[in-house]
Structure formats: C-alpha cells, structure tokens
N, CA, C and O atoms as a GROMACS GRO file, in nm:
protein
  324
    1UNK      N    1  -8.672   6.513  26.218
    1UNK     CA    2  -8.622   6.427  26.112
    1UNK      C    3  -8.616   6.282  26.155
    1UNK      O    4  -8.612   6.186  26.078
    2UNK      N    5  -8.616   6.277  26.277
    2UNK     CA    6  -8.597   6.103  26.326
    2UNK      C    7  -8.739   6.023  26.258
    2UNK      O    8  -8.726   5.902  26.237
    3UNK      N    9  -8.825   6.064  26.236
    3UNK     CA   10  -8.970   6.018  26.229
    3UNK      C   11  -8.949   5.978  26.076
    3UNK      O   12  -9.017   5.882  26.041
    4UNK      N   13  -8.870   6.033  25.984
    4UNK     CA   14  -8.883   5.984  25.847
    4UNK      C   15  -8.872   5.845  25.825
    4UNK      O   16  -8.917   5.792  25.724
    5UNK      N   17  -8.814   5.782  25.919
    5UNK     CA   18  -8.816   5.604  25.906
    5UNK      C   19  -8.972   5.534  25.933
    5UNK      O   20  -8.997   5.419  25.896
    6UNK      N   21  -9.066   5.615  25.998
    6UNK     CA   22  -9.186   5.560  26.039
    6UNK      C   23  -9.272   5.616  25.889
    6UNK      O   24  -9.365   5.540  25.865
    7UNK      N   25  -9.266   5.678  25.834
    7UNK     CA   26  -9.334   5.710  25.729
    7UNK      C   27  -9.308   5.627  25.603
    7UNK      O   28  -9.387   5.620  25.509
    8UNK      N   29  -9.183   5.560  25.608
    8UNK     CA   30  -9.146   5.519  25.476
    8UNK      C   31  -9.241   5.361  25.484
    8UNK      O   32  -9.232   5.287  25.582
    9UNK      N   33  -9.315   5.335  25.383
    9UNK     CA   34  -9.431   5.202  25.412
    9UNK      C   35  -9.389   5.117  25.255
    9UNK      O   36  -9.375   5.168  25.144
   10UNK      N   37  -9.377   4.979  25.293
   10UNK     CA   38  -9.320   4.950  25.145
   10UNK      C   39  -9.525   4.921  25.070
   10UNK      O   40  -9.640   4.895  25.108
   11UNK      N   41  -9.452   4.948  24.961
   11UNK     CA   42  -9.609   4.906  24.851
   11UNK      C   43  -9.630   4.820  24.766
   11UNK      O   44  -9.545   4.741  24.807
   12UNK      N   45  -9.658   4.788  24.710
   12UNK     CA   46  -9.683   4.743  24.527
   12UNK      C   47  -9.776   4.863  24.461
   12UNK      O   48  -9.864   4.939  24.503
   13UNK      N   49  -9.714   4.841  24.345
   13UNK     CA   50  -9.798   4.971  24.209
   13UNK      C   51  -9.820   4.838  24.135
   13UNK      O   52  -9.732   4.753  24.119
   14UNK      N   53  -9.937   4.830  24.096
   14UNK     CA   54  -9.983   4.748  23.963
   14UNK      C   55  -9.981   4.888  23.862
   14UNK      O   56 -10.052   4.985  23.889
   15UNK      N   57  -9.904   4.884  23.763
   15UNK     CA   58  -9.939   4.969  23.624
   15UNK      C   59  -9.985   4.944  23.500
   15UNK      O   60  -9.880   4.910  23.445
   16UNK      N   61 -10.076   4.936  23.409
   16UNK     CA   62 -10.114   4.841  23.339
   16UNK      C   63 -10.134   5.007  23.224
   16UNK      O   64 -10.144   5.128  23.243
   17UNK      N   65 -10.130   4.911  23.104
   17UNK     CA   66 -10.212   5.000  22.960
   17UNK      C   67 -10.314   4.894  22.891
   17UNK      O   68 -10.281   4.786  22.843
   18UNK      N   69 -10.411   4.935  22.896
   18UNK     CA   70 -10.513   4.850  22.804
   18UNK      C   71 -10.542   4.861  22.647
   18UNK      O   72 -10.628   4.943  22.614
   19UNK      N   73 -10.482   4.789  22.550
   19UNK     CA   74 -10.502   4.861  22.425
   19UNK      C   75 -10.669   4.845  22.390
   19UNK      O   76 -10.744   4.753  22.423
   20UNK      N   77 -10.698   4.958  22.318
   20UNK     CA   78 -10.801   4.964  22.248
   20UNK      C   79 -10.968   5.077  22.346
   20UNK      O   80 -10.964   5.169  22.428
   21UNK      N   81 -11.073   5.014  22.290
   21UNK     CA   82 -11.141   5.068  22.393
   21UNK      C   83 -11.272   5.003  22.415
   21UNK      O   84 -11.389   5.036  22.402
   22UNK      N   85 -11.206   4.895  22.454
   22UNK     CA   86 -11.312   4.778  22.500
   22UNK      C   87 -11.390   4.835  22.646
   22UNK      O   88 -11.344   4.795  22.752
   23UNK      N   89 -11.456   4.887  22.646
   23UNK     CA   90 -11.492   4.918  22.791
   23UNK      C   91 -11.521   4.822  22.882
   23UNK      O   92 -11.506   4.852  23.001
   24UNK      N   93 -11.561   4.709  22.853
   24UNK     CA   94 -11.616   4.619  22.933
   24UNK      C   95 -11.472   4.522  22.972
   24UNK      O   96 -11.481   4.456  23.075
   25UNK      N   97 -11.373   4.516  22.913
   25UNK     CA   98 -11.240   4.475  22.996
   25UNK      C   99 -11.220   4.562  23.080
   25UNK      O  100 -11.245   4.520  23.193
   26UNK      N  101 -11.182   4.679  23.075
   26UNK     CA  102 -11.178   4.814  23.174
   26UNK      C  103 -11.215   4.801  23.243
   26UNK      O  104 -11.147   4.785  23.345
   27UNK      N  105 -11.401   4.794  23.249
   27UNK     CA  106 -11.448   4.790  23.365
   27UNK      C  107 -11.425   4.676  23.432
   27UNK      O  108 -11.351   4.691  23.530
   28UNK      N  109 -11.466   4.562  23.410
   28UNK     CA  110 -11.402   4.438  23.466
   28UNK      C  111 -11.267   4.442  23.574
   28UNK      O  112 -11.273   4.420  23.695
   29UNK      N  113 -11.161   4.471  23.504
   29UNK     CA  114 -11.028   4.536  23.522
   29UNK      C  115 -11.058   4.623  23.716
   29UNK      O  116 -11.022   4.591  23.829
   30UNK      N  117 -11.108   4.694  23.679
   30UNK     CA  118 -11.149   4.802  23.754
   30UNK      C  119 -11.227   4.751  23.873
   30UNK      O  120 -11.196   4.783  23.987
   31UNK      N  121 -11.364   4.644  23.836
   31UNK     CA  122 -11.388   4.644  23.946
   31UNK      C  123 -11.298   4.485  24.029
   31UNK      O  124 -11.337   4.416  24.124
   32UNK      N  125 -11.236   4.479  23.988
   32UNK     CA  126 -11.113   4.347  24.034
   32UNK      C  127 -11.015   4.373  24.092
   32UNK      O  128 -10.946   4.288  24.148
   33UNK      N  129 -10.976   4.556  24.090
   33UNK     CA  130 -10.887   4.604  24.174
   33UNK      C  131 -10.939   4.699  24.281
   33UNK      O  132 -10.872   4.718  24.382
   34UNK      N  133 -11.048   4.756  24.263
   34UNK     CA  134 -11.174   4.755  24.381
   34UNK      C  135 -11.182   4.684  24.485
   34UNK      O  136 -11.160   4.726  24.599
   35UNK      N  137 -11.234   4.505  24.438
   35UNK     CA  138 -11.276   4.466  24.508
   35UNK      C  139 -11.122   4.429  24.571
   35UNK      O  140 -11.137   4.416  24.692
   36UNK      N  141 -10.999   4.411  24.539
   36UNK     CA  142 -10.903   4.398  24.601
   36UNK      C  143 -10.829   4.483  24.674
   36UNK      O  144 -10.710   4.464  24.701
   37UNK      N  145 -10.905   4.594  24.713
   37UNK     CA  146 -10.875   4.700  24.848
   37UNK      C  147 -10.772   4.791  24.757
   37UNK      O  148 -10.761   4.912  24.776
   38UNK      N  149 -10.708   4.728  24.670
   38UNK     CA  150 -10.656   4.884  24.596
   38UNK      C  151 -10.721   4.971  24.560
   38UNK      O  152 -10.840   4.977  24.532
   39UNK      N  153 -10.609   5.075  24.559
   39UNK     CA  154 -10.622   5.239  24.593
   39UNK      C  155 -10.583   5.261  24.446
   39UNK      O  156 -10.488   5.203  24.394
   40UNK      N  157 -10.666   5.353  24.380
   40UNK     CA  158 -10.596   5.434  24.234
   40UNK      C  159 -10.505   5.547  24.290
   40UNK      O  160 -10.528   5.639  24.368
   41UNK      N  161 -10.406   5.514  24.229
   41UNK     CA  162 -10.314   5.647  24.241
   41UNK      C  163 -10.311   5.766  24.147
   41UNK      O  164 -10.362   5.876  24.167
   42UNK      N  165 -10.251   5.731  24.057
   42UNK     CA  166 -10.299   5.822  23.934
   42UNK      C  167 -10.320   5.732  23.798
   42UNK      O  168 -10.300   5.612  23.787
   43UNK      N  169 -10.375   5.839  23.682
   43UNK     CA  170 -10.434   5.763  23.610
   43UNK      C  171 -10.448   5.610  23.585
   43UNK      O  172 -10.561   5.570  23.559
   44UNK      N  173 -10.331   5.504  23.591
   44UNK     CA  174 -10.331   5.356  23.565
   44UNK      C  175 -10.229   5.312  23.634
   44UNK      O  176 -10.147   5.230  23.592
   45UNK      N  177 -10.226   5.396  23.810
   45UNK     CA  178 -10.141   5.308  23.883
   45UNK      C  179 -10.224   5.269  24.027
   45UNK      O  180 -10.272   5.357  24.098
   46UNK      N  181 -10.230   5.157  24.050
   46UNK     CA  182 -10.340   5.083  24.131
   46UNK      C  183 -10.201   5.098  24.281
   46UNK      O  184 -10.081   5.108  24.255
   47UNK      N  185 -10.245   5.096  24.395
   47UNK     CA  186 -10.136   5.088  24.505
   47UNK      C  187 -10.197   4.934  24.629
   47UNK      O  188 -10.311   4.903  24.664
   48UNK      N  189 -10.104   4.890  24.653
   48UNK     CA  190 -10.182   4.837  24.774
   48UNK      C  191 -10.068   4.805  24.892
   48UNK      O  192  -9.968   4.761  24.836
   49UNK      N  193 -10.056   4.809  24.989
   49UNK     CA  194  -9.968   4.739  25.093
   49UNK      C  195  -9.873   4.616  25.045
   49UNK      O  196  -9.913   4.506  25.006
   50UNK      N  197  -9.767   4.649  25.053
   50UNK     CA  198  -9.634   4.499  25.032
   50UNK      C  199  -9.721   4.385  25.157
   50UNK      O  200  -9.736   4.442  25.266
   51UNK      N  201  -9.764   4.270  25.153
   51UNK     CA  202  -9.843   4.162  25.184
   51UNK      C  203  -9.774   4.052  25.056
   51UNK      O  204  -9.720   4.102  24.957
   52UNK      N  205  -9.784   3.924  25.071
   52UNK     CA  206  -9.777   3.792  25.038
   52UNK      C  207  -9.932   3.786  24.940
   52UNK      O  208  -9.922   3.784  24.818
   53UNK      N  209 -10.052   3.785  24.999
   53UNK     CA  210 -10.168   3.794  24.937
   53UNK      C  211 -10.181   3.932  24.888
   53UNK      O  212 -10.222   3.897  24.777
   54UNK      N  213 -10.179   4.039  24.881
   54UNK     CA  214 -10.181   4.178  24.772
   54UNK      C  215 -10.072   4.110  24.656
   54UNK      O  216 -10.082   4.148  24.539
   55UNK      N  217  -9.976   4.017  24.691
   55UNK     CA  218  -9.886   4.005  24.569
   55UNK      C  219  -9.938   3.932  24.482
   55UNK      O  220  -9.929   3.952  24.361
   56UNK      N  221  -9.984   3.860  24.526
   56UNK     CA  222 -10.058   3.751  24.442
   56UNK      C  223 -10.168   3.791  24.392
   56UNK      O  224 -10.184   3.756  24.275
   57UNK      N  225 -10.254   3.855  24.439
   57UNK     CA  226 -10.386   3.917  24.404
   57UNK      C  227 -10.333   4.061  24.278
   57UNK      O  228 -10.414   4.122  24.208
   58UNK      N  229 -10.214   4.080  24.278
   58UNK     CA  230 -10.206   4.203  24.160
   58UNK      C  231 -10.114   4.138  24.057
   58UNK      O  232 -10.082   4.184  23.948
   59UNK      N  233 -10.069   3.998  24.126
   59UNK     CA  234  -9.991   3.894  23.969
   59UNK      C  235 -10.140   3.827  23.885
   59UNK      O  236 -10.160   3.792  23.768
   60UNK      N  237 -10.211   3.831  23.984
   60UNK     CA  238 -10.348   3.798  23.848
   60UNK      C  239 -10.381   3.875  23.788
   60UNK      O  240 -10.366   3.888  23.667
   61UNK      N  241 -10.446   3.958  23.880
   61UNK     CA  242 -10.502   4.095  23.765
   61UNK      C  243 -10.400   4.128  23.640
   61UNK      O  244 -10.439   4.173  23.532
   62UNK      N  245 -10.296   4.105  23.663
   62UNK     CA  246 -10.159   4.132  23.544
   62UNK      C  247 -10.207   4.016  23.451
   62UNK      O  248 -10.233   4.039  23.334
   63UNK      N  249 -10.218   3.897  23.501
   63UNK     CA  250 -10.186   3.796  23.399
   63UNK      C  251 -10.359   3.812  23.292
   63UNK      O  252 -10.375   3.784  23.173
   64UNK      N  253 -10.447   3.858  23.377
   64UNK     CA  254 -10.546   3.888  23.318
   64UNK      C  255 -10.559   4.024  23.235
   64UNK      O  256 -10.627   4.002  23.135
   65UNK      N  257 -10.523   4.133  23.242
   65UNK     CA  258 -10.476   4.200  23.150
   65UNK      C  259 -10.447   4.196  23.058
   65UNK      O  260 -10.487   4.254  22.957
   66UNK      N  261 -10.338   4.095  23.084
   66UNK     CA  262 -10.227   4.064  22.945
   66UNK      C  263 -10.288   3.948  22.843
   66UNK      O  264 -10.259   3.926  22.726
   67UNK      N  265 -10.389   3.880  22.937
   67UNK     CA  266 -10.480   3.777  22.826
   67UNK      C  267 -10.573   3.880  22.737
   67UNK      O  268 -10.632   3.854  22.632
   68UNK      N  269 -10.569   3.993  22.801
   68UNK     CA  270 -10.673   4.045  22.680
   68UNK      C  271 -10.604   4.155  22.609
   68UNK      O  272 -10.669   4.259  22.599
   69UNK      N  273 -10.458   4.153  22.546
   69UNK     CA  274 -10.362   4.169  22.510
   69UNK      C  275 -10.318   4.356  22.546
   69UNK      O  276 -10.310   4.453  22.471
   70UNK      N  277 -10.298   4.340  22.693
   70UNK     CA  278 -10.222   4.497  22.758
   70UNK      C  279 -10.127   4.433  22.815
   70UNK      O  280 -10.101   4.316  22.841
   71UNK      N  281 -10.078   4.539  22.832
   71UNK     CA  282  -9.940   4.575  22.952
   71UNK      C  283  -9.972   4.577  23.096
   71UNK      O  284 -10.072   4.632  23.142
   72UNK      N  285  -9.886   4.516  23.161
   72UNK     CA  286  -9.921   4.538  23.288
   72UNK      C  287  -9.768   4.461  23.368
   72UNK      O  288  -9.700   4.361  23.344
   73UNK      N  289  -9.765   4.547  23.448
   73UNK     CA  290  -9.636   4.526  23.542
   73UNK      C  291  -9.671   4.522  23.704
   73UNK      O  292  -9.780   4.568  23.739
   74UNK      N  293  -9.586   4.472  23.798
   74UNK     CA  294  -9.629   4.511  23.957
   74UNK      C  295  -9.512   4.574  24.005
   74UNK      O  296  -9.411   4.514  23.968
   75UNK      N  297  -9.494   4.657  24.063
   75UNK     CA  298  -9.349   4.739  24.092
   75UNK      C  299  -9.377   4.728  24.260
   75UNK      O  300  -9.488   4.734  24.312
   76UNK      N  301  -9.244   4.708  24.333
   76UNK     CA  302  -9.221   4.672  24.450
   76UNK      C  303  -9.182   4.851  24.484
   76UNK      O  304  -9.103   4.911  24.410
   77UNK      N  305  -9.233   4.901  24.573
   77UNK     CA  306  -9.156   5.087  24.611
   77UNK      C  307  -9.172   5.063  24.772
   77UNK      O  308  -9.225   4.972  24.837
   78UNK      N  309  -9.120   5.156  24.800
   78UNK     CA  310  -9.169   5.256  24.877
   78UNK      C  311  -9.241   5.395  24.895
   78UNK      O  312  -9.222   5.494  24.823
   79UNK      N  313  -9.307   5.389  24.978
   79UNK     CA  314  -9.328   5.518  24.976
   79UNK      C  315  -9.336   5.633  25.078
   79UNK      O  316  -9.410   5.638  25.175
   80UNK      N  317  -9.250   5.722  25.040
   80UNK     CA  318  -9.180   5.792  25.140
   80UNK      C  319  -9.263   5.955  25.153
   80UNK      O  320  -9.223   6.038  25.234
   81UNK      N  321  -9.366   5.979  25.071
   81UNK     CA  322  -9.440   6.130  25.105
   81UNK      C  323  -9.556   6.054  25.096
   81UNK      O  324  -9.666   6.107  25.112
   0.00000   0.00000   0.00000
C-alpha cells in the first residue's frame, strides 16, 4: 500500500460536445489533439499530463470548439488507477 502515492499522476481531461455533424470541425478538432500528444480516453475525453504548456495547448482547442458553437471544458484530476 505505500506505493499508492507513486501512482497517483495529476492530469488535465479536455471534454468537449460538438453540436451537429459537421465532420470536418471533428476532424480538425481531432487532429489538434493528436498532434498535441493527447491521449483519448473515452468517447470525448482527451487526457494529457498537468504541464504549464498541455494547459495552454487544451485552453485553445476549448476556445476553438466553442467558436464553432460546442462545449468544451478542461478539468484538473488525478489519476489514481
């Protein structure tokens, strides 16, 4: 049980909803969190390492989202499994 402190790694979740079914925002979308080393978690939650630059790099992708009128949030976690 001592080891559970080495496992716990802080993250960011980008979560976003895209209305409609523009595919070509999507994809866009998609390959912008690609090329930014995020990881898909499940269906529309992007993960990457707590970093200064991952923060900034998933407050754009948000603000770009939301210009093409979705949802999108960045959630600070941990993650512990």
């Amino acid at each position: 049980m001592s080891n559970i402190g080495h496992m716990n790694q802080e993250i960011l979740i980008l979560t976003f909803d895209l209305i409609g079914d523009n595919w070509s925002i999507r994809k866009k979308i998609w390959r912008e969190l690609q090329e930014s080393g995020a990881k898909l978690a499940y269906r529309s939650h992007w993960t990457l390492p707590l970093n200064e630059e991952n923060l900034i790099e998933f407050k754009r992708i948000c603000e770009e989202i939301r210009k093409f009128g979705g949802k999108a949030e960045v959630i600070k976690g941990v993650k512990v499994v």
